[in-house]
C-alpha positions in Angstrom: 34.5 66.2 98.4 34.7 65.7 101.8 33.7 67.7 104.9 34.2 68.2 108.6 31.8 67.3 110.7 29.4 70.0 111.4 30.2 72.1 114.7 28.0 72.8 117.9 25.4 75.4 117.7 25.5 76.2 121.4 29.4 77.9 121.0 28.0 80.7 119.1 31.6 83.0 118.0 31.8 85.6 116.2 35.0 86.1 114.6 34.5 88.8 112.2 37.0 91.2 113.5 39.5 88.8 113.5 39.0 87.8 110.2 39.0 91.9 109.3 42.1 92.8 110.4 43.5 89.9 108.5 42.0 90.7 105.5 43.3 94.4 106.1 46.7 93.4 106.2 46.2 91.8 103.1 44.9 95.1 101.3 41.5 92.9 101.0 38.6 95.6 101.0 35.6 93.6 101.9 33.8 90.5 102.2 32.8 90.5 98.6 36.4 91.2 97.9 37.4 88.0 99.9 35.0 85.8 98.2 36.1 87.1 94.1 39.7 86.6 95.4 38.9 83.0 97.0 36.6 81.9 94.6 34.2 80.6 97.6 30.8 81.8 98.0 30.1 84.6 100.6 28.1 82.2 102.4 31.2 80.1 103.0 33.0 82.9 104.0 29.6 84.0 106.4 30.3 80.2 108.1 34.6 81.3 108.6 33.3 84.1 110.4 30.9 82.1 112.7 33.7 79.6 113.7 32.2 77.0 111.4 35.2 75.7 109.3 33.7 72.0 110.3 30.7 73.1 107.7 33.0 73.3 105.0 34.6 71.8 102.4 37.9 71.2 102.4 38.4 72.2 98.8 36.7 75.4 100.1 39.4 75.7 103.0 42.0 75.0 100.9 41.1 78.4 98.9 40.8 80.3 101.3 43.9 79.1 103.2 45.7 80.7 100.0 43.9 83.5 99.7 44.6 84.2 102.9 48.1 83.4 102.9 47.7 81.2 105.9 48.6 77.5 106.6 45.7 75.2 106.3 46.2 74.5 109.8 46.5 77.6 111.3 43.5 78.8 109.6 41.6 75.9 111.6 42.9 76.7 114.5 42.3 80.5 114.7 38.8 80.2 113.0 37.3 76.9 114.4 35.1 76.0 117.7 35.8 73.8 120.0 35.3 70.1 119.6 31.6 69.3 120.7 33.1 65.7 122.3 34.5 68.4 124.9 33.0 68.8 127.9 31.0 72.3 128.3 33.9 73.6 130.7 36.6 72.2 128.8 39.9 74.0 129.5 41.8 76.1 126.4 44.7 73.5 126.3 42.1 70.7 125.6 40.3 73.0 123.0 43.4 73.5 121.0 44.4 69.6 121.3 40.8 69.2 119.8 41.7 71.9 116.8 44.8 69.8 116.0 43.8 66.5 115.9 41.7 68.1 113.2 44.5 69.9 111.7 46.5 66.3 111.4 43.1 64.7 109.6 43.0 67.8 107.1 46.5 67.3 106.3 46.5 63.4 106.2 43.6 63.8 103.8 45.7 66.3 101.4 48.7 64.5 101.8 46.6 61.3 100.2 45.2 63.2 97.7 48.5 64.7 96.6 49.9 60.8 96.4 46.7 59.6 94.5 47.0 62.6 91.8 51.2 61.7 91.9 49.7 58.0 91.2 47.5 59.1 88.0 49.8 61.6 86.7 52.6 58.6 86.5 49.6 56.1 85.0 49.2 58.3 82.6 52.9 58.5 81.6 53.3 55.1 81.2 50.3 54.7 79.0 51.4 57.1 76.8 55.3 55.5 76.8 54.6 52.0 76.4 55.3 51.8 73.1 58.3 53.7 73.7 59.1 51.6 76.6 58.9 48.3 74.8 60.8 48.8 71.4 63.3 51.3 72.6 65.6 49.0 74.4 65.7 47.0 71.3 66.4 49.9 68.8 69.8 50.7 71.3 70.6 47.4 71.0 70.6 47.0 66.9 72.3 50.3 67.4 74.9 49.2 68.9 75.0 45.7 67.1 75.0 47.6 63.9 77.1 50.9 64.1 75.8 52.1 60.5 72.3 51.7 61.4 70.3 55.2 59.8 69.4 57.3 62.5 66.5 58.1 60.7 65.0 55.0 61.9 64.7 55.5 65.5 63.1 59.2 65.1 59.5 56.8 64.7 60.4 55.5 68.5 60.5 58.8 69.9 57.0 60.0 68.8 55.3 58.7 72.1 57.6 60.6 73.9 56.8 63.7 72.0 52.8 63.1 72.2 53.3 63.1 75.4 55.1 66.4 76.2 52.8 68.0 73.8 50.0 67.0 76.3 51.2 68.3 79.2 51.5 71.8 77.3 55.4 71.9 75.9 56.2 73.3 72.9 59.3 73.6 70.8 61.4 77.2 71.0 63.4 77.3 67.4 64.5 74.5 64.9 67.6 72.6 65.1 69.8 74.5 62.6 67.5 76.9 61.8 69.1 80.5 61.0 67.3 83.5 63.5 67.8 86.7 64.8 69.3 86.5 68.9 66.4 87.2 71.3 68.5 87.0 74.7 64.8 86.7 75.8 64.5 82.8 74.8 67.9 81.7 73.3 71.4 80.9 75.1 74.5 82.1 73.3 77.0 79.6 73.4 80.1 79.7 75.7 82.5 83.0 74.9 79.6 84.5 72.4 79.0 88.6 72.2 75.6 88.6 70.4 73.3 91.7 70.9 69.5 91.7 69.8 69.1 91.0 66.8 72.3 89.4 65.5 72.3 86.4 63.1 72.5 82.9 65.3 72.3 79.4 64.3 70.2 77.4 66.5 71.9 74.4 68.2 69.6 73.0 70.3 66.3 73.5 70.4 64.6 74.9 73.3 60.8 74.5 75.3 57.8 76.4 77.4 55.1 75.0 78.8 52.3 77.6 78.8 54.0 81.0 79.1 56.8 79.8 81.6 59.7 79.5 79.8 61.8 75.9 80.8 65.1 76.3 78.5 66.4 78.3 76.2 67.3 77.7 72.9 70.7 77.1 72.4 72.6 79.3 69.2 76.0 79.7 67.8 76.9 83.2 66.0 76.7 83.1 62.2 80.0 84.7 60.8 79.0 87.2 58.2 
């Protein structure tokens, strides 16, 4: 990873109490505490406190930018020394220009990093769907050359598609036209339906989570008893 180029050792700072009271306001006990929170080393956190954010990584700043809940450039600015290309005298408004032109490179560099990962993340889609991406157009076209064509065809065209999801962590929430018991928790009765916990439903469309974060709800019909 990269880092900032290393500050001047004759601007010694000590910014200890400022960073205390922030961590107060955060109901963040200690030093220790800062560094489990962050996951940074206490040295790294030693280095905030002495000014030094140009001695870090920016991975590092980056984690304690959250931790702290403060902007990546604001915790620059309130925790970094003045630019040693400054004169010795150099006036506060120069100082801070200093501190944001630094700000601006930090954020350039996230910003391309953010696009590179954007870059990969799509790579990797299209590796996965080319398969999909080459025969599909020609399955919709027998389709709708041939009107009778068994459905049961295409389902081998979708598989990429499904490989993929499955990567990224989807799963399935209920079976098409499976018969269940309504969990208002992960299924979506349909338009005008009364169902409390526990009735009988019919599952109409399938539903998904990635992880524990729940993206749609099944979709269920009430079974007439």
């Amino acid at each position: 990873m990269a880092t900032l180029k290393h500050d001047p050792v004759d601007h010694p700072v000590n910014y200890s109490e400022r960073l205390r009271s922030h961590m107060t306001r955060l109901g963040i006990a200690s030093y220790r505490a800062l560094s489990q929170a962050s996951g940074v080393p206490r040295s790294a956190i030693d280095r905030l406190r002495r000014g030094q954010v140009g001695q870090l990584r920016l991975s590092t700043l980056q984690r304690l930018s959250h931790t702290l809940e403060m902007p990546l450039s604001q915790l620059v600015e309130t925790f970094g020394q003045p630019s040693s290309d400054l004169p010795p005298r150099a006036t506060a408004a120069q100082q801070v220009k200093a501190l944001r032109q630094e700000c601006d490179r930090l954020q350039t560099q996230i910003a391309t990093q953010a696009e590179t990962l954007r870059q990969q993340v799509q790579q990797e889609a299209i590796d996965q769907l080319e398969s999909w991406l080459v025969q599909w157009p020609t399955a919709v076209y027998a389709a709708q050359q041939k009107p009778d064509l068994p459905a049961h065809k295409l389902i081998p065209l979708v598989r990429p598609v499904e490989a993929l999801v499955q990567r990224w962590g989807v799963t399935a929430i209920e079976t098409v036209g499976a018969e269940v018991s309504f969990d208002p928790q992960i299924h979506q009765p349909s338009p005008g339906a009364a169902l409390a916990p526990g009735d009988p439903v019919r599952v109409s469309h399938g539903g998904c989570r990635q992880g524990d974060r729940l993206l749609h709800r099944a979709r269920v019909n009430p079974i007439k008893t």
